[in-house]
N, C-alpha and C positions, 0 to 999 in steps of 0.2 A: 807730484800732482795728484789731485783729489779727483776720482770721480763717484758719481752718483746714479745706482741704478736699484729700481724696485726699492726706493725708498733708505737703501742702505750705501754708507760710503766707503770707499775701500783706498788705501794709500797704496801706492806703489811698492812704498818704503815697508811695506809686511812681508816682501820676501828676503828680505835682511833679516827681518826678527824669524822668518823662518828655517832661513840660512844659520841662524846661531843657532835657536833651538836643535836642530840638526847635529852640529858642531857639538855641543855639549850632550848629544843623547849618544850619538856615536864614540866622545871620552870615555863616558861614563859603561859601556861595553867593552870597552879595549879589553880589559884585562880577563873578562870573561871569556871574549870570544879567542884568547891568546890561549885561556887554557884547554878552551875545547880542540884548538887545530892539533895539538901534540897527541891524538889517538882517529884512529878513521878506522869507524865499524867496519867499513865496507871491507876491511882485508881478512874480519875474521871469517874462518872457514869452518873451523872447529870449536867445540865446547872447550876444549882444554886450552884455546886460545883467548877465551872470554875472562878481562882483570878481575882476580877476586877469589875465581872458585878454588875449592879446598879438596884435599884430597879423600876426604870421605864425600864429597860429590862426584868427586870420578869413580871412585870405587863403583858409587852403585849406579852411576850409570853404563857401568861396564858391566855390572852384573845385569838390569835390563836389557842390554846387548845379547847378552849371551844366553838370555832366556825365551824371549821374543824376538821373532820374527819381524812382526809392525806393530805399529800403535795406532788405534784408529782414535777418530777426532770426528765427532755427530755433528752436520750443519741441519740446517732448514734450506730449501733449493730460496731463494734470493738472487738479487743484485748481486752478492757476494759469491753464490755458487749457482751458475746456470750452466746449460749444456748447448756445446757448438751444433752445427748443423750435426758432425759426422759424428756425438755424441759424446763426444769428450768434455770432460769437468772441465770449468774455467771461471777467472773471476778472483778474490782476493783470498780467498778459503782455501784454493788449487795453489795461490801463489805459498801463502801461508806454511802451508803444508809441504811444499817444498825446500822453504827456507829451514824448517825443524828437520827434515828429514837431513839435510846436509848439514846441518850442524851437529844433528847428535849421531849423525851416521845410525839410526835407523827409522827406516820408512814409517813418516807418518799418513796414514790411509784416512780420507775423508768419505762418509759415513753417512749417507740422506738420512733423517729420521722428522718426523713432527715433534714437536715441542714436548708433546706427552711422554713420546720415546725418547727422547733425550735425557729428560728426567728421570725414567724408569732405567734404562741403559747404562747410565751413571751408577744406579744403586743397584743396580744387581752386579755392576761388573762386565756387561755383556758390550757397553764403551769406554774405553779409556780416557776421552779427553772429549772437553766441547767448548767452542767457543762464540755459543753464543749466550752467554750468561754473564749476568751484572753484580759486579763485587758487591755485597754488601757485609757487618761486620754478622746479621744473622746468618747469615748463609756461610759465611769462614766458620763457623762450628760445625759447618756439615763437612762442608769442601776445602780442597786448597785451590786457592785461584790466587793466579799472578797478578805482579799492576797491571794494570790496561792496555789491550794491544791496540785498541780501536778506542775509535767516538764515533756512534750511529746518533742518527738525526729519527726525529717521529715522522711518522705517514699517518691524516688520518682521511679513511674511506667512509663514507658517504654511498647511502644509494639514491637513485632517480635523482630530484634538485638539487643540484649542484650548486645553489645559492643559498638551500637554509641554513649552512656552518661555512661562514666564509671568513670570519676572525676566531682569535683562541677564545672570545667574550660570546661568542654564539652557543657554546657548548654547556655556557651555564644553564641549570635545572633542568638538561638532559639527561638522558639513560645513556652511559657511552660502555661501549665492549671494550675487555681488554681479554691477553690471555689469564689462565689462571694460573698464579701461581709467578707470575713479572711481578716487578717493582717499577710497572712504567708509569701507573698509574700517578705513585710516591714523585717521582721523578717530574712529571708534573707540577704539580701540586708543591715541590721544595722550590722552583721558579717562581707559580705562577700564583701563592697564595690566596688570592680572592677571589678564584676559581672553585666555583660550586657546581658537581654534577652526582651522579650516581653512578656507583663503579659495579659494571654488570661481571660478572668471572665466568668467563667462555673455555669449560673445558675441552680438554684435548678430543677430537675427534666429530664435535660438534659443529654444524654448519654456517660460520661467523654470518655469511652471503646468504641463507637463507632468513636470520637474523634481522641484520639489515632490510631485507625484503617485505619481509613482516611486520619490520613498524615495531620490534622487540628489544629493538636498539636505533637509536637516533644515528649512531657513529663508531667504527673498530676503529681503534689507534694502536697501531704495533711499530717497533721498529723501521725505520724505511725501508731499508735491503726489500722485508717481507711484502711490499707492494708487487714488488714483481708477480707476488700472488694471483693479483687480480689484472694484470695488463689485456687480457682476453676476454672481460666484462667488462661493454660496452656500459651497463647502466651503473658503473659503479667508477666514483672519482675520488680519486687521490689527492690530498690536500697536505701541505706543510704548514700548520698554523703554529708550530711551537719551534723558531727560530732560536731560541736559547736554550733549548731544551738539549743536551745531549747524551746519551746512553754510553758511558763506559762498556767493553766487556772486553772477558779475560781467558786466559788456558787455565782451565776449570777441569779437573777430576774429584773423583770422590775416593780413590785407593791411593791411601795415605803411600805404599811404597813408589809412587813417583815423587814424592816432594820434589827428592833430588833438581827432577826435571826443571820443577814450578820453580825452584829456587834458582837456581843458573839461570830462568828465563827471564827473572828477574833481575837477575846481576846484568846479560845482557841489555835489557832494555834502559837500565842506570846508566850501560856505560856510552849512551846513545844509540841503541838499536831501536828505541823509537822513533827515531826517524827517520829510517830503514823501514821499519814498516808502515808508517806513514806513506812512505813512497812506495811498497808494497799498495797500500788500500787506493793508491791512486790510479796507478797501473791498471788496480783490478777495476774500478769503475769507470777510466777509459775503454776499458777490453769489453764492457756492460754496452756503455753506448754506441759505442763500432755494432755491436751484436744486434741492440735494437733497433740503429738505423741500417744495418746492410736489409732486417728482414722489411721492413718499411718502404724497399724500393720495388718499385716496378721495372717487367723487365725491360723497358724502353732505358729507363735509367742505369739500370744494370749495365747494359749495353753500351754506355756515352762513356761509364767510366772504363769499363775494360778495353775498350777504343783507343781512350787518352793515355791508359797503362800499357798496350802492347806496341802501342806508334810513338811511346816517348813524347806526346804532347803537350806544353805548357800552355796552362791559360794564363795570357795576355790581361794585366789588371793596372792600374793610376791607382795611388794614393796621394790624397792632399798633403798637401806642408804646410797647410797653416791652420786645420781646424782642430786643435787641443777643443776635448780628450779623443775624440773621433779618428782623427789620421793627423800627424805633423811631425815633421823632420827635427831630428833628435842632433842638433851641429857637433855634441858631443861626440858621443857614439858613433855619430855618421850614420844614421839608418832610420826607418821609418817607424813611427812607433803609436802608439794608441790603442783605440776599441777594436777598432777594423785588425789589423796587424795581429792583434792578439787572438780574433776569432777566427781568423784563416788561416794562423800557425793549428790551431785546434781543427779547423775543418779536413785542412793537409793529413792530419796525423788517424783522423778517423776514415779518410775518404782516399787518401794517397792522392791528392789532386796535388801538383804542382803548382804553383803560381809564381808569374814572375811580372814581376814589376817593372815594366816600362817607361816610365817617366823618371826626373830627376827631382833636386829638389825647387828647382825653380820653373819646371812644368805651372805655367799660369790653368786657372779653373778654367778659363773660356778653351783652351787647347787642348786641357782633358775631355770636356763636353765633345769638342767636336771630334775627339776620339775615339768617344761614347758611338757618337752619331754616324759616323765612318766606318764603322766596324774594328779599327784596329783595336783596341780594346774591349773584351766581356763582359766587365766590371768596373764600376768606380766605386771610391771608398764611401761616399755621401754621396745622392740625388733624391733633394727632397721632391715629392710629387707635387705637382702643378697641372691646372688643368691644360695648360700652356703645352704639357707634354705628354699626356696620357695616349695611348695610342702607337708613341715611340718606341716607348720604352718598358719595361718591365718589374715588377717590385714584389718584393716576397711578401707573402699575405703576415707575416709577423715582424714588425721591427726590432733592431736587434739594439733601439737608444730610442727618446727622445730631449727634445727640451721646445724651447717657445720661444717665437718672435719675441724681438724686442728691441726699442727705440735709446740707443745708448749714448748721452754726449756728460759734457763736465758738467761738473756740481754747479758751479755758476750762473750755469743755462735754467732757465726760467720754467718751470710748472707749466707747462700747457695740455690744451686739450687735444685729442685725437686730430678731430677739424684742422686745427691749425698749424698739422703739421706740412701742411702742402705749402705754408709760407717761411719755410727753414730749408736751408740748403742740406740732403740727404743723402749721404754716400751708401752704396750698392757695390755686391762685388760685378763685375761685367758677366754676361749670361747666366747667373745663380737665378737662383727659382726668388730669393728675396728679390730681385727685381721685378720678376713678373707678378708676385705678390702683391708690391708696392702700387704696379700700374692696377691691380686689378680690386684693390681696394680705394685707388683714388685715380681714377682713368682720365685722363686729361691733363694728367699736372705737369708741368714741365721742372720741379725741383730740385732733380735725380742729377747726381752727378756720379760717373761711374767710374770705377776703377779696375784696375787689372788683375790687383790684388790687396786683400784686406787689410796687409801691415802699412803700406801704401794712404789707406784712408782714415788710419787708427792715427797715423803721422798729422795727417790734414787735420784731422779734429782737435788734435793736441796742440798745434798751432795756431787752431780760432779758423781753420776757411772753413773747415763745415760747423752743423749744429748738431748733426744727428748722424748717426751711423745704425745703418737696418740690418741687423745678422740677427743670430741667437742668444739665449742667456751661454750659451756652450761658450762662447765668441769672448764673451769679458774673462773665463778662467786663462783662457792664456796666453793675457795682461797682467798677471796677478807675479 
């Protein structure tokens, strides 16, 4: 069966064609992913256990053993390297550096320095390694640097209006800052082609935030991580406008007697320890936002959670089963799955909240609500506001989705206008805010027929008893 919504029609029969699609994309991996299972990075421990290396790279990594003590590695404090309350390194630079130190069995030591120092540190000798520098082939005649252990994303800050650069297209025939001496600028510019500004070079030790202040520079863009910079300047906003933009960078020295090192690190990362550190850079940017949201609480909040952690407390939450992508039961799997699901495995992981889910999968919405309303419940996965309920109930000042009412029957059904839809039979789910919607943009109408639940009403329409069904656009995905 056909139906027709927003003007567009969709068959049933396209999850067949993307049932095969499927079929034929997962063949055409078979044998790829057959030859990746026969090695798991995870069990190396050692360089001399990495496929490949040769015995003049053992050599002289045993001769740096036996010379040094540690090897330091220069960051900039970031996203990537911040300090805990009780001052200890943390973040992906700490994990990093861990992971080399155990591999090559000797301590690699991370190193604060500003960007200028980094630079200078490399060529004098006074740092071994840094990683926060972007391969290019001019810069492989100064340094050796590895493939890429990372992909950084841009930040660009902004001071006071926070609306004069609100696309990557606002920054044309601006003054924008960069540091001196990056290739973030290039980096830019090899995306986003028809991008015209003026590239200001902000040496090392100069006041980017005074800058900005002055009206000297319209906008600094650096690396993300280096946001972290500014999270203590209220008048300065951080902006992501370059989505496609990403910054490779590498284990970068300038004393040619570690090649050894650079080289193995690159046979490791060929033989899948990319994504190893991938999951390294992930770890460390969860361990970021644990960091930013623990300082962000009040000690009233403080309090609720240590409460919940020391008494073993679960919070009591309903999830839907039937609103795709939002919440809905997976017959598969057997378990709940969605937007919701996925943000409160994430909020668990940052907050140590427990949650446990209470309902089943045939928990009707009208028995969640009144579960809402009774208290056994904390949470539900969806309650859209209504003035119907304001005063009840409670909603975070940010949502975490939306989408938009909409009037959904078969292709068949006739063009009409708004007016006349109080003369069409209109399925609702029972207590949803779409009903109270419905009366409160057409109050008086008796057309409503209600149901328990939406697959319930999706059946009715597809049989010809109604004409219309009142949910969201969220509601036709899945149908699909």
């Amino acid at each position: 069966m056909k139906w027709e919504f927003m003007g567009l029609k969709i068959k049933r029969t396209v999850k067949f064609v993307i049932v095969i699609c499927c079929l034929l994309a997962g063949l055409s991996n078979c044998n790829q992913t057959q030859r990746k299972r026969h090695f798991d990075i995870n069990k190396i421990t050692s360089y001399l256990e990495i496929p490949g290396i040769t015995e003049t790279e053992i050599a002289a990594i045993r001769e740096i053993a036996e010379k040094r003590q540690s090897l330091s590695v220069g960051y900039q404090p970031s996203t990537e390297a911040f300090r805990q309350a009780d001052g200890t390194l943390d973040g992906f630079v700490q994990l990093y550096c861990d992971l080399m130190s155990g591999i090559f069995d000797i301590p690699f030591t991370p190193a604060a320095r500003t960007w200028g120092q980094i630079l200078e540190g490399l060529n004098t000798g006074a740092l071994d390694f840094t990683i926060e520098m972007t391969p290019t082939e001019e810069r492989r005649k100064t340094y050796l640097m590895s493939a890429p252990i990372a992909q950084r994303s841009l930040a660009c800050m902004v001071y006071g209006d926070s609306l004069k650069i609100k696309t990557e297209l606002d920054i044309n025939g601006r003054r924008i800052g960069f540091w001196k001496g990056t290739v973030t600028a290039r980096s830019i510019t090899d995306v986003y082609p028809d991008l015209f500004f003026e590239v200001v070079d902000v040496a090392d030790g100069v006041d980017e935030v005074e800058l900005l202040r002055s009206g000297a520079i319209d906008a600094f863009i650096a690396d993300g991580p280096t946001a972290f910079a500014y999270i203590d300047y209220e008048n300065i906003f951080v902006k992501n406008l370059f989505p496609l933009v990403f910054t490779p960078v590498s284990l970068v020295t300038a004393n040619f007697g570690f090649s050894s090192i650079v080289s193995v690190m690159d046979r490791y990362i060929a033989a899948g320890g990319i994504n190893k550190l991938y999951d390294l850079y992930r770890e460390g940017n969860n361990r970021y936002i644990k960091f930013k949201f623990e300082k962000s609480l009040t000690r009233e909040e403080k309090d609720y959670l240590e409460n919940l952690a020391a008494n073993g407390k679960r919070v009591p939450i309903a999830l839907e089963n039937d609103n795709y992508p939002i919440s809905f039961y997976n017959e598969r799997s057997r378990e709940f799955q969605g937007i919701v699901p996925d943000i409160l495995k994430q909020v668990g992981i940052m907050t140590e909240i427990d949650f446990n889910v209470v309902n089943d999968k045939n928990t009707t919405w009208f028995e969640m609500l009144n579960m809402l309303r009774t208290a056994k419940i904390s949470m539900v996965s969806e309650l859209l506001r209504s003035e119907e309920r304001e005063g009840q109930f409670l909603w975070p000042d940010n949502p975490y989705a939306s989408t938009r009412f909409a009037f959904i029957s078969k292709t068949d059904y006739p063009y009409i206008q708004l007016y006349q839809v109080t003369h069409a039979a209109v399925g609702v789910n029972e207590g949803s805010a779409y009903e109270s919607v419905y009366n409160s943009w057409f109050p008086g109408s008796n057309n409503l027929v209600i149901y328990r639940n939406y697959n319930d009403a999706f059946d009715d329409l597809e049989k010809g008893k109604l004409d219309l069904l009142f949910a969201s656009e969220n509601f036709l995905l899945s149908q699909l």
